[in-house]
N, C-alpha and C positions, 0 to 999 in steps of 0.2 A: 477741517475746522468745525467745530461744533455749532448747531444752529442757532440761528436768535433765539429760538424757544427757551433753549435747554439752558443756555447761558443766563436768560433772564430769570431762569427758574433756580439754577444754582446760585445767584446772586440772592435774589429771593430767602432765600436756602440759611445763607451765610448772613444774613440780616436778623440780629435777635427780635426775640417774640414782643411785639407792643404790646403793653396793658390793656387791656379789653376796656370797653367802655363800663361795665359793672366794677371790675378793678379800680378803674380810674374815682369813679363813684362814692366807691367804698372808700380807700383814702383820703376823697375831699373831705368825707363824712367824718370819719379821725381825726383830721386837723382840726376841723369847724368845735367839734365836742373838745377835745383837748384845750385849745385855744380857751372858750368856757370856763373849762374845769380849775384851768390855770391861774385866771380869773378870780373864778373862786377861793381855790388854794389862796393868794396873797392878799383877800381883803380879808378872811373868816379864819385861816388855819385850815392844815388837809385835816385833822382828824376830827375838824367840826363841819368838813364840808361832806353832807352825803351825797349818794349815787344819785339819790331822787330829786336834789335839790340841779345834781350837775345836767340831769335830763333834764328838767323841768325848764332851766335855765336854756337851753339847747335847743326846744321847742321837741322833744322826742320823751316816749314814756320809757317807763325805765326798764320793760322789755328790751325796747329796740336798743338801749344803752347798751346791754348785755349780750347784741349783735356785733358789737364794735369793738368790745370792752370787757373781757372776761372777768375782771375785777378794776374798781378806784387805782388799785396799785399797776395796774398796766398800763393808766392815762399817762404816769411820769416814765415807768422804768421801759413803756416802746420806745421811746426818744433815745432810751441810751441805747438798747440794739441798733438802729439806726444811725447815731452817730456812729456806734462801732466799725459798723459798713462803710460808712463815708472817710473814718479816718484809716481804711484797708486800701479804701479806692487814690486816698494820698499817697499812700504808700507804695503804690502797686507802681506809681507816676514819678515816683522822684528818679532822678538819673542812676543808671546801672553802676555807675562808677562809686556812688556815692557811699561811706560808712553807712552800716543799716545802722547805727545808733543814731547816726547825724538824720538820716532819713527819718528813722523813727520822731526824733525831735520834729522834721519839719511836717511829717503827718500831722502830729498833734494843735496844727496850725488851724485846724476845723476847729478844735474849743478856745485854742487861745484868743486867735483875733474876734472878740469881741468889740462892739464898738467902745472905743474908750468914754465918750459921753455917755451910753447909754448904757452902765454895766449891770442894773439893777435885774435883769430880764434873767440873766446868766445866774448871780448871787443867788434869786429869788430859788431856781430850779436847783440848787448845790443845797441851800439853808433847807428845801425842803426831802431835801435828801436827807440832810444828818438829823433833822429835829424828827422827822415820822420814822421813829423805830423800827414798826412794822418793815421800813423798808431799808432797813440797810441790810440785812444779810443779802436781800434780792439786790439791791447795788451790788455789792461784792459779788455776785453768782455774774449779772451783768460784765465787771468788768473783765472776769477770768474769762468771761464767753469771747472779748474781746483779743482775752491773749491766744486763746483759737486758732481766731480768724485772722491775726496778725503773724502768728509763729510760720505758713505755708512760706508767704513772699517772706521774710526776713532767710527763711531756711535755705530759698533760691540762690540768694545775692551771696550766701555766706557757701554754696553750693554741698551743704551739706545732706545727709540723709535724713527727713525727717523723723522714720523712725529708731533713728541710732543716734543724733548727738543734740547733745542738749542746749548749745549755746543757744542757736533762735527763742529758745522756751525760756532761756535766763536773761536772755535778750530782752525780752517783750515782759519781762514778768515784772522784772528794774526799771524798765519803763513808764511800767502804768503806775508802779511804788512810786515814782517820781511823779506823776502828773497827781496825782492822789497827793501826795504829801504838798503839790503847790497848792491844790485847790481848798486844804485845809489851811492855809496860810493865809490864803485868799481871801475865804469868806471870815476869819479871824479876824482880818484889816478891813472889812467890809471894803472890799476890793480899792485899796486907797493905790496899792501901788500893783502895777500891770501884771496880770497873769502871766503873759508872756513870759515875763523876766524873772519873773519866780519859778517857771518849770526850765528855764535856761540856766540858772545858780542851781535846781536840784540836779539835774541833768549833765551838769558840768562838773558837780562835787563829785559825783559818781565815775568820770570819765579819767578825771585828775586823780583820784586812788588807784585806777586800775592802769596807769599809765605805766 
């Protein structure tokens, strides 16, 4: 049998790496400026709000901003790599049994379930999406980042070869087309009727054609 030692040290082992305490750091620092910035953004407009004002606002010069922050345009578009991650980690979790479109739909449950009372927070982050120019091509570069990181697990369930077939990739690409076309719905209706249900009717239209 193997010794306590060694056991505890392969446990150890097998135990993924904590965020260091500078990591941890650096991230509260992110959120604290973003939060700010966001701020900003919905009482002044982003492209009236500068980097100086976001520091200044922050209690940090605007050096230290450009520690955090390689540009204004990465205080909004890190959040969407981010959710990207989080709606993979959905993904990765839903039952092995399950259609990957069905999955993919309940991934998508990270943007949808917004609180119904309080949608303004979500709307604010989309509106500031479509209205700053500058940043929609980077949205769109963001969400294909997403069909990425979504196509490995979709590829699994579907047991195919990632580099030989293409359905996970047409898979995940009618997917985001879908949550994309709700969220253009969305902020249209200034969120009267639930996101949910509008990525459910796009998601369904698409399912029912190819039935």
């Amino acid at each position: 049998m193997p010794s306590t030692s060694r056991t505890s040290a392969a446990r150890a082992a097998a135990r993924p790496a904590q965020p260091s305490l500078r990591e941890r750091t650096r991230a509260a620092m992110r959120a604290e400026v973003s939060e700010v910035a966001f701020r900003l953004f919905a009482e002044q407009g982003y492209d009236n709000t500068t980097v100086e004002q976001i520091a200044a606002e922050a209690g940090l010069s605007r050096t230290t901003f450009f520690r955090y922050f390689g540009t204004k345009e990465e205080v909004v578009l890190g959040r969407l790599g981010e959710v990207g991650h989080q709606i993979a980690t959905a993904l990765a979790a839903r039952p092995a049994h399950e259609r990957p479109w069905d999955s993919l739909r309940r991934a998508f449950d990270v943007i949808t379930q917004t609180d119904p009372d309080e949608p303004e927070q979500a709307l604010n982050l989309i509106r500031l999406l479509n209205d700053a120019c500058a940043l929609m091509t980077h949205q769109w570069q963001k969400t294909q980042g997403w069909q990425s990181i979504l196509v490995p697990e979709i590829s699994r369930r579907l047991d195919d070869d990632p580099a030989g077939d293409l359905r996970a990739s047409a898979l995940a690409a009618s997917a985001i087309a879908c949550l994309n076309a709700a969220l253009d719905t969305w902020t249209a209706s200034d969120g009267t009727t639930p996101l949910s249900a509008l990525l459910d009717q796009a998601m369904s239209t698409l399912s029912e054609l190819s039935a």
